[in-house]
N, CA, C and O atoms as a GROMACS GRO file, in nm:
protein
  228
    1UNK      N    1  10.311  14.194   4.842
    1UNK     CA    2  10.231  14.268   4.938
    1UNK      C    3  10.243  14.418   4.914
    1UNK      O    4  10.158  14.491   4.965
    2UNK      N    5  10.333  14.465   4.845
    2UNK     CA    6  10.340  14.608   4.828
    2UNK      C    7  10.282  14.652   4.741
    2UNK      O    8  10.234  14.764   4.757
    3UNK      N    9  10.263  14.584   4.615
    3UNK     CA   10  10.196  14.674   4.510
    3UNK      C   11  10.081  14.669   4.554
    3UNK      O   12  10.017  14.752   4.491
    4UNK      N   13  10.001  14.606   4.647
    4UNK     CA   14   9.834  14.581   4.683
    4UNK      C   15   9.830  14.730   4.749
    4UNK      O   16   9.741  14.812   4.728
    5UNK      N   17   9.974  14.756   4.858
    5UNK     CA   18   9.898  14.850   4.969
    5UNK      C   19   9.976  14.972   4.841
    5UNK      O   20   9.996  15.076   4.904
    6UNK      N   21   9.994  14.979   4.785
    6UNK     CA   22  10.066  15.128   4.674
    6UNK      C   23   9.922  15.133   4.591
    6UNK      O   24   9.851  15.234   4.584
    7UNK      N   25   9.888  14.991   4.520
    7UNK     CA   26   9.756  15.038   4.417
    7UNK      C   27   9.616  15.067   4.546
    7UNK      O   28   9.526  15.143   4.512
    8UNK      N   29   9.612  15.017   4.652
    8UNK     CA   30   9.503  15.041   4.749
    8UNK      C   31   9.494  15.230   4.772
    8UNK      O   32   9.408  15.317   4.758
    9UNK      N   33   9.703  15.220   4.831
    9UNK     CA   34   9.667  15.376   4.808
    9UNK      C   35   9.653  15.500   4.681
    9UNK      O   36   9.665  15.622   4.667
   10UNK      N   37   9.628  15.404   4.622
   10UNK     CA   38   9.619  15.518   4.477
   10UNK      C   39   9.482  15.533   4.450
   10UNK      O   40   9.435  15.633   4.396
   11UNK      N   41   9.410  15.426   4.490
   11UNK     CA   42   9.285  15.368   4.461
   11UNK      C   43   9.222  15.521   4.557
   11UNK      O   44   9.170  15.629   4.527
   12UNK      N   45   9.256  15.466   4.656
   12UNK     CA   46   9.201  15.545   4.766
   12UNK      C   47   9.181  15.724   4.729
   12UNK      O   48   9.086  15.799   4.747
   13UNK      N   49   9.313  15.747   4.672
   13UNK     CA   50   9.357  15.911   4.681
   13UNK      C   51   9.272  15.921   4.527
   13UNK      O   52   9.203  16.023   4.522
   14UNK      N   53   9.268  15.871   4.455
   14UNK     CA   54   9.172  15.874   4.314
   14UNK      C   55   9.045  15.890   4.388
   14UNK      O   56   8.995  16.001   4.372
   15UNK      N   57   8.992  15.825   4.451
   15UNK     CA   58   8.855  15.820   4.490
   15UNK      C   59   8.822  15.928   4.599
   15UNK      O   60   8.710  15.975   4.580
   16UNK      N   61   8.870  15.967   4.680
   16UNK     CA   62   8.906  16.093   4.724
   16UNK      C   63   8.924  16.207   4.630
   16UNK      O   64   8.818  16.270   4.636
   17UNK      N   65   8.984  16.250   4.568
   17UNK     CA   66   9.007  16.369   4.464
   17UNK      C   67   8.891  16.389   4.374
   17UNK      O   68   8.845  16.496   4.335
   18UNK      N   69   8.837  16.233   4.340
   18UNK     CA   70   8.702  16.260   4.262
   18UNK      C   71   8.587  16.360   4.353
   18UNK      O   72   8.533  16.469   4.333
   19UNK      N   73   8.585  16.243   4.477
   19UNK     CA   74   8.434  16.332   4.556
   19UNK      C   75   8.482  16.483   4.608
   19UNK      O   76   8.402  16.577   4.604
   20UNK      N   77   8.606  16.498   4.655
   20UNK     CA   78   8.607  16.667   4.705
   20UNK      C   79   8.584  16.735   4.543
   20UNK      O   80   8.516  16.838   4.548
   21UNK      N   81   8.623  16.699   4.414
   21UNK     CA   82   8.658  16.796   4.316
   21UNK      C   83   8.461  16.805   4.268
   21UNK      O   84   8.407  16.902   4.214
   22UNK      N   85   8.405  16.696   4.302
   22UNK     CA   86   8.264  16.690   4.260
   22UNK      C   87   8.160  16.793   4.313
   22UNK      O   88   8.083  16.864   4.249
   23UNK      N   89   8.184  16.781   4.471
   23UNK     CA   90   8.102  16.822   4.603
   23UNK      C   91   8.188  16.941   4.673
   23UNK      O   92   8.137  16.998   4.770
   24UNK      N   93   8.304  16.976   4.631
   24UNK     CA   94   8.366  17.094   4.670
   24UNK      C   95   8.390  17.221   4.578
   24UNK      O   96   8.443  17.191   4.470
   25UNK      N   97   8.367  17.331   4.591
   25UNK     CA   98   8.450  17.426   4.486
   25UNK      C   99   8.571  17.468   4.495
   25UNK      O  100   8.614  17.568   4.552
   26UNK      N  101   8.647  17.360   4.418
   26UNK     CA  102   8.813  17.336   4.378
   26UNK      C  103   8.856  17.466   4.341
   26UNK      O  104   8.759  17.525   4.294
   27UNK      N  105   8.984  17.556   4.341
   27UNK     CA  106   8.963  17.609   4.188
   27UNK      C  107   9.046  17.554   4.094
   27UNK      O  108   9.102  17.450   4.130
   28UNK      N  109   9.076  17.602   3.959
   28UNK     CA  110   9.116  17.542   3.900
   28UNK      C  111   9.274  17.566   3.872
   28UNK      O  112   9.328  17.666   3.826
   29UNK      N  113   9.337  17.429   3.920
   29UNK     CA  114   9.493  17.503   3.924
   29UNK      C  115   9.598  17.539   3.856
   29UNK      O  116   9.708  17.576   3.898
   30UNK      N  117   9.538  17.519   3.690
   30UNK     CA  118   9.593  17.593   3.543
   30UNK      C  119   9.571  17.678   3.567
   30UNK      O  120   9.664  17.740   3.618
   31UNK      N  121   9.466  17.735   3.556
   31UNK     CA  122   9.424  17.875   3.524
   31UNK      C  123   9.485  17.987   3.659
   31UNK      O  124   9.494  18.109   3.641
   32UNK      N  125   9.523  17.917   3.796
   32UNK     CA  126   9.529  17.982   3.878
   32UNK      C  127   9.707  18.050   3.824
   32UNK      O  128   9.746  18.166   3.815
   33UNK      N  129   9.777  17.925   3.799
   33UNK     CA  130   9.889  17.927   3.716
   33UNK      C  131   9.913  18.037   3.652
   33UNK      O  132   9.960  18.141   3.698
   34UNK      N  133   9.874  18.009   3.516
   34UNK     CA  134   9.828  18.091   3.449
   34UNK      C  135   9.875  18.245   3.461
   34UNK      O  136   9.964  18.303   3.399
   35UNK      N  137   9.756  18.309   3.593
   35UNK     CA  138   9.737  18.429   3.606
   35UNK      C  139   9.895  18.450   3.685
   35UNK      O  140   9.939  18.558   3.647
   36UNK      N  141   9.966  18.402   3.753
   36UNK     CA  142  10.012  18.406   3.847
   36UNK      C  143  10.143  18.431   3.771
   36UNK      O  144  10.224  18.513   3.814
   37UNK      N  145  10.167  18.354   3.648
   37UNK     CA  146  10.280  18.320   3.530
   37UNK      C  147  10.270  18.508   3.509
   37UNK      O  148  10.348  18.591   3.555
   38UNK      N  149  10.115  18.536   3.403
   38UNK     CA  150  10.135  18.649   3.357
   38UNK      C  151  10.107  18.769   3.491
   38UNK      O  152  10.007  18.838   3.475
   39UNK      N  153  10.159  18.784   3.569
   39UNK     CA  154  10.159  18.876   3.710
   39UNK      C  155  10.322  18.881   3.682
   39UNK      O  156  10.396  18.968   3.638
   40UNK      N  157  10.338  18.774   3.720
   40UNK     CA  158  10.525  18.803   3.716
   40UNK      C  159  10.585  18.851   3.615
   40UNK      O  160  10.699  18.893   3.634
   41UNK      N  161  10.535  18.859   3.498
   41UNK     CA  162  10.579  18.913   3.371
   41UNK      C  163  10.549  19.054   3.402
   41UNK      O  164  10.625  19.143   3.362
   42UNK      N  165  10.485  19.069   3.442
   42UNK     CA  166  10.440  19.187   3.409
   42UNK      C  167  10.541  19.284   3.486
   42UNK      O  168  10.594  19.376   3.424
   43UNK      N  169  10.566  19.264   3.614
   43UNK     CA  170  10.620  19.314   3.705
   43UNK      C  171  10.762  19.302   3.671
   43UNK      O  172  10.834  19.398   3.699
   44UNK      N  173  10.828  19.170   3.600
   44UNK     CA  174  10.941  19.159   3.525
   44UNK      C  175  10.980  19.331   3.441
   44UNK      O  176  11.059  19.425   3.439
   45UNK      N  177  10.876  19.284   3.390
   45UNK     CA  178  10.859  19.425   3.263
   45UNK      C  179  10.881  19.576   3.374
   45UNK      O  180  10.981  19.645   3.397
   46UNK      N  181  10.792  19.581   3.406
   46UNK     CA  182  10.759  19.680   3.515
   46UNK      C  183  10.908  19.701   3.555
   46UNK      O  184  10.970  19.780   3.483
   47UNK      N  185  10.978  19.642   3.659
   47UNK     CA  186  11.125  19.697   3.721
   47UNK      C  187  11.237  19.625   3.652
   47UNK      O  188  11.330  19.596   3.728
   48UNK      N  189  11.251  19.587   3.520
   48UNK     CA  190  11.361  19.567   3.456
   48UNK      C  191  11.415  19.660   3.448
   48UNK      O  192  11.348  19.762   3.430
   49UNK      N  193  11.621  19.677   3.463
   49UNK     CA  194  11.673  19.762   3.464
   49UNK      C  195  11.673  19.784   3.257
   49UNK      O  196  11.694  19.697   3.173
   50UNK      N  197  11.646  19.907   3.239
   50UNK     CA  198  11.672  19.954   3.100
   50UNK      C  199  11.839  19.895   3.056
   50UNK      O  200  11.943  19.907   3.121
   51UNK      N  201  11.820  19.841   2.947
   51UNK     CA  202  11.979  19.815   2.859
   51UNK      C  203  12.119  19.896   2.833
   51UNK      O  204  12.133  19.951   2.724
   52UNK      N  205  12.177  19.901   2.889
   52UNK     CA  206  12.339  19.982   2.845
   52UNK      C  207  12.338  19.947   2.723
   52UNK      O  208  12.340  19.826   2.698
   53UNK      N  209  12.336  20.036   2.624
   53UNK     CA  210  12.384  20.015   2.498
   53UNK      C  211  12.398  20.131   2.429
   53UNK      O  212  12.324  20.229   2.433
   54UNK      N  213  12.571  20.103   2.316
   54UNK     CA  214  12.615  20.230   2.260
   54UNK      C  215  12.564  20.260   2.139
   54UNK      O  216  12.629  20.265   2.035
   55UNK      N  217  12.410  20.286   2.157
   55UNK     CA  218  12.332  20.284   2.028
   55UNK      C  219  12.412  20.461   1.907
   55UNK      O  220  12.375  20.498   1.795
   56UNK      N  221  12.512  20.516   1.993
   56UNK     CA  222  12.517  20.669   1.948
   56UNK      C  223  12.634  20.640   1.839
   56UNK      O  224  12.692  20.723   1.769
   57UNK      N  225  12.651  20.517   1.844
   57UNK     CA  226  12.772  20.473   1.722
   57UNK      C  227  12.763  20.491   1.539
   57UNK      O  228  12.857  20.455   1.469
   0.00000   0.00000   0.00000
């Protein structure tokens, strides 16, 4: 009895995800990624403390 109501609900949430992603404007959640990945880099870069090093050797 369980795998019926587990594949029913998979069935279900598949068939769901199809019609909102069809009939809705999704965005896309790589690309949202993505931007969000290279933002933090950037800002990484941006307030990294500069390196201690005894380059005068």
């Amino acid at each position: 009895m369980g795998i019926i109501r587990s594949g029913f609900s998979f069935l279900l949430g598949t068939v769901t995800g199809v019609y909102i992603a069809q009939n809705y404007d999704v965005p896309n959640i790589k690309k949202l990624a993505n931007t969000a990945l290279v933002m933090a880099k950037l800002v990484e870069e941006k307030y990294r403390k500069p390196k201690k090093g005894n380059d005068d050797d």
